[in-house]
C-alpha positions as CSV (number, residue, x, y, z in Angstrom):
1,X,82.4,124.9,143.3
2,X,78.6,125.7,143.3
3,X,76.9,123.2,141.3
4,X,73.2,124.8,140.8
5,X,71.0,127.0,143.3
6,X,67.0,126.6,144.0
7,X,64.8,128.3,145.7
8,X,61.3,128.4,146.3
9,X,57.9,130.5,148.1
10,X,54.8,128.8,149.6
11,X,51.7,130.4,150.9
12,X,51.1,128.8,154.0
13,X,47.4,129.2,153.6
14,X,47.2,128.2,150.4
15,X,49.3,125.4,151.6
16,X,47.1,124.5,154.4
17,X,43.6,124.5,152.8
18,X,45.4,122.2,149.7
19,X,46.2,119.8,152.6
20,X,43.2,120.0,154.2
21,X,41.3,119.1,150.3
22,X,43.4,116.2,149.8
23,X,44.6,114.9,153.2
24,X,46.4,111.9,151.3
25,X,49.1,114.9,149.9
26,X,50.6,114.2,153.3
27,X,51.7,110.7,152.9
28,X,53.0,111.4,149.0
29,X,54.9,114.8,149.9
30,X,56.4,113.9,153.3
31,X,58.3,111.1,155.4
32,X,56.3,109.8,158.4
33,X,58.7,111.5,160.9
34,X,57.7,114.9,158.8
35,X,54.5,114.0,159.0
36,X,54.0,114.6,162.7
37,X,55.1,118.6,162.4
38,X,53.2,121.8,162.3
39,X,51.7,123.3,159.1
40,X,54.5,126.1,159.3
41,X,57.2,123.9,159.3
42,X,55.5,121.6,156.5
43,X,55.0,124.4,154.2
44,X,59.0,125.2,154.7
45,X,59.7,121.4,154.0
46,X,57.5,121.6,150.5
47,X,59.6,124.8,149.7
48,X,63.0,122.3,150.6
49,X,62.3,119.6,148.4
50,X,60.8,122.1,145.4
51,X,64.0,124.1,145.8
52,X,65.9,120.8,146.0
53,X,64.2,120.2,142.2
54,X,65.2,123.1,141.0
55,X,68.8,122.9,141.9
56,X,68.9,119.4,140.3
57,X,67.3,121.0,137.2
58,X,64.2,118.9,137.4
59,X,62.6,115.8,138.9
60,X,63.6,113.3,137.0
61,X,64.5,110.1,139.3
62,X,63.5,112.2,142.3
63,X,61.2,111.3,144.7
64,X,58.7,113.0,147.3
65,X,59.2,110.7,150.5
66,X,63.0,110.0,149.7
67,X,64.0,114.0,150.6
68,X,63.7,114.1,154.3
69,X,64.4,117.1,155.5
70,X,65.7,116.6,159.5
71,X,66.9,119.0,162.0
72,X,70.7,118.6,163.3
73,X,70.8,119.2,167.4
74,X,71.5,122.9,166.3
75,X,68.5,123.3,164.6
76,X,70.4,123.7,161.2
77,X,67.8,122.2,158.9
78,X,69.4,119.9,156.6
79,X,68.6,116.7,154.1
80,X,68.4,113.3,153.9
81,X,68.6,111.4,151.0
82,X,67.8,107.9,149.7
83,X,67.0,105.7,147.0
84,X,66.7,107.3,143.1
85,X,66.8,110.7,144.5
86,X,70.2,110.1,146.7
87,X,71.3,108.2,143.4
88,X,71.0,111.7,141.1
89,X,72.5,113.8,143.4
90,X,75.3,111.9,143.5
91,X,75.6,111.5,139.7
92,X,75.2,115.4,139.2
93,X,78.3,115.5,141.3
94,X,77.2,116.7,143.9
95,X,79.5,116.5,147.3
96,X,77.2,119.0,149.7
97,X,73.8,120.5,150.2
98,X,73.2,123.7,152.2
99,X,69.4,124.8,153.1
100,X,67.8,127.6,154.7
101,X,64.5,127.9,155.5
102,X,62.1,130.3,156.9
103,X,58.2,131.0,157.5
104,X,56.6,134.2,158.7
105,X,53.6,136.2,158.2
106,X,52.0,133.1,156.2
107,X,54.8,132.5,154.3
108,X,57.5,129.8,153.9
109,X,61.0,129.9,151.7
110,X,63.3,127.6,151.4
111,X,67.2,128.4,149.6
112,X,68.9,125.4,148.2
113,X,73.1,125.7,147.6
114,X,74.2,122.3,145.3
115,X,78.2,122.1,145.8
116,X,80.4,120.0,144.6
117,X,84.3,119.4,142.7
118,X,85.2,121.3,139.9
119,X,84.9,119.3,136.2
């Protein structure tokens, strides 16, 4: 059963001159191993983890740097979770998370899919 739905739209522009004022956004919005990827694929991670709040229905007890999202060997983009944020997810109910993302033409989207057992 679907649980809640999120998406989100970044300007990767937009997104790159905001990093490029505040340098520090990168250590608060992103895991280390994040970190080290291009602005593209950043941007496309921001959308993730906003689209990821909106499934949850807001951000309480979620945090920044414990949504990871990681790349299986197929490429299929995907999260990890820990601490407070793994915590509500797994209160909500929620069993599985699907994400998509995608980034052309200076913008990046993430689509979030929350399932989990019927109440």
């Amino acid at each position: 059963m679907i649980i809640g739905t999120g998406i989100d739209l970044v300007d990767i522009p937009r997104f790159v001159r905001t990093v490029e004022r505040t340098p520090k956004l990168l250590q608060r919005l992103f895991t280390p191993a994040e970190q080290t990827l291009r602005m593209s694929s950043l941007a496309a991670r921001y959308a993730a983890k906003e689209a990821l709040i909106k499934t949850l229905g807001g951000s309480d007890g979620v945090h920044w740097t414990e949504i990871e999202v990681a790349s299986a060997e197929s490429g299929k983009p995907h999260f990890v979770l820990t601490g407070t944020t793994a915590a509500v997810v797994e209160e909500r109910g929620i069993t599985a998370l699907h994400l998509t993302l995608t980034h052309d033409a200076g913008l990046a989207a993430a689509f979030v899919v929350a399932e989990g057992a019927p109440l």
